[in-house]
C-alpha positions as CSV (number, residue, x, y, z in Angstrom):
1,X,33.7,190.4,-3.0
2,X,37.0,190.8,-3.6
3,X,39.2,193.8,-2.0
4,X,40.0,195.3,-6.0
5,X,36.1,194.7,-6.6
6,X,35.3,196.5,-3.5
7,X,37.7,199.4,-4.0
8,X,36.0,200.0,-7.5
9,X,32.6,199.9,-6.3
10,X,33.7,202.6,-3.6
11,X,35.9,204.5,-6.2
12,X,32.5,204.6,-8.6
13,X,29.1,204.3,-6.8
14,X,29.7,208.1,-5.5
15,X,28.7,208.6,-9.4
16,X,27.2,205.6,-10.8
17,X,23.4,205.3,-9.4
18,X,22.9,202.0,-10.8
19,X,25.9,200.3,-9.0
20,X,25.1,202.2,-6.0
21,X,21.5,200.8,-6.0
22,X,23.0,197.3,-6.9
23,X,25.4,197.0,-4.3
24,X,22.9,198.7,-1.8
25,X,20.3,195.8,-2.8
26,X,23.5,193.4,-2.4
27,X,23.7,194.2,0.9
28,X,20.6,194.1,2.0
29,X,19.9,190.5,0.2
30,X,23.4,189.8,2.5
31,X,21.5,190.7,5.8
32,X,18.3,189.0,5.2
33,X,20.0,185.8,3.6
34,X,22.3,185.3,6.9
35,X,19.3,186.3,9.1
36,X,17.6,183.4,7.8
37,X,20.7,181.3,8.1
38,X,20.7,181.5,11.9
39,X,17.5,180.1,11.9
40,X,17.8,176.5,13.1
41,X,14.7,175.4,10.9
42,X,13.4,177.4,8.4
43,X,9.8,177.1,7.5
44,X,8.4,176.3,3.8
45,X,8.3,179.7,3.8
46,X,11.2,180.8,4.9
47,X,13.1,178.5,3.1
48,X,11.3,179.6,-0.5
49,X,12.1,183.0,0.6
50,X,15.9,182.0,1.0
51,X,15.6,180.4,-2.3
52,X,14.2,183.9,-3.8
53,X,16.9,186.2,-1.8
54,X,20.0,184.0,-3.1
55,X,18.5,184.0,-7.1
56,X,18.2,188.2,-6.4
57,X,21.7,188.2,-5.2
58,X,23.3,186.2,-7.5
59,X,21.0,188.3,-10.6
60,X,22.5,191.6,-8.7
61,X,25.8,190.2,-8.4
62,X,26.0,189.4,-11.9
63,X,24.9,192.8,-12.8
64,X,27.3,194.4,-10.8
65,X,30.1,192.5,-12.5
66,X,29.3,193.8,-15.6
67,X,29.6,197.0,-14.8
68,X,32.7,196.5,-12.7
69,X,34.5,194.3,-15.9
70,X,33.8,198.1,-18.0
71,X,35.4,200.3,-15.6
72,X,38.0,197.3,-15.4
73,X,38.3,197.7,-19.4
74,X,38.4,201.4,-19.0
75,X,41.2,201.4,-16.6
76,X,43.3,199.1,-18.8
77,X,42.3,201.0,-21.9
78,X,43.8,204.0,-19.9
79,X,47.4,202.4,-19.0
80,X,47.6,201.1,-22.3
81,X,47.1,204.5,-23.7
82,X,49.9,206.3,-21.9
């Protein structure tokens, strides 16, 4: 992520649950995903399950840019006003 994306998810999960559960879940999918890439030979397995925890991400990622391009809109809707 980049550093204006993180500062709004820190500026807005305090208040928005979903973003907060989505970047929570982001995380998480983070851990696992570079737990499993340490692994000098992943299983079937394994590997379907790296296949599964990168489609999450990127779904949760996706989801969390929607709601980061609103607050985006809001801000600029907000500067443009004054």
């Amino acid at each position: 992520m980049e550093p204006k994306d993180m500062q709004l998810i820190e500026q807005h999960s305090t208040h928005d649950a979903t973003l907060a559960k989505l970047w929570q879940e982001h995380v998480v999918y983070e851990q696992q995903l570079d737990k499993l890439e340490r692994k000098p030979y992943l299983t079937t397995d394994e590997q379907v399950e790296r296949n599964r925890l990168k489609k999450l991400k990127l779904a949760g990622r996706d989801r969390i840019e929607t709601i980061l391009a609103q607050y985006r809109s809001s801000i600029q809707a907000k500067s443009n006003a004054g």
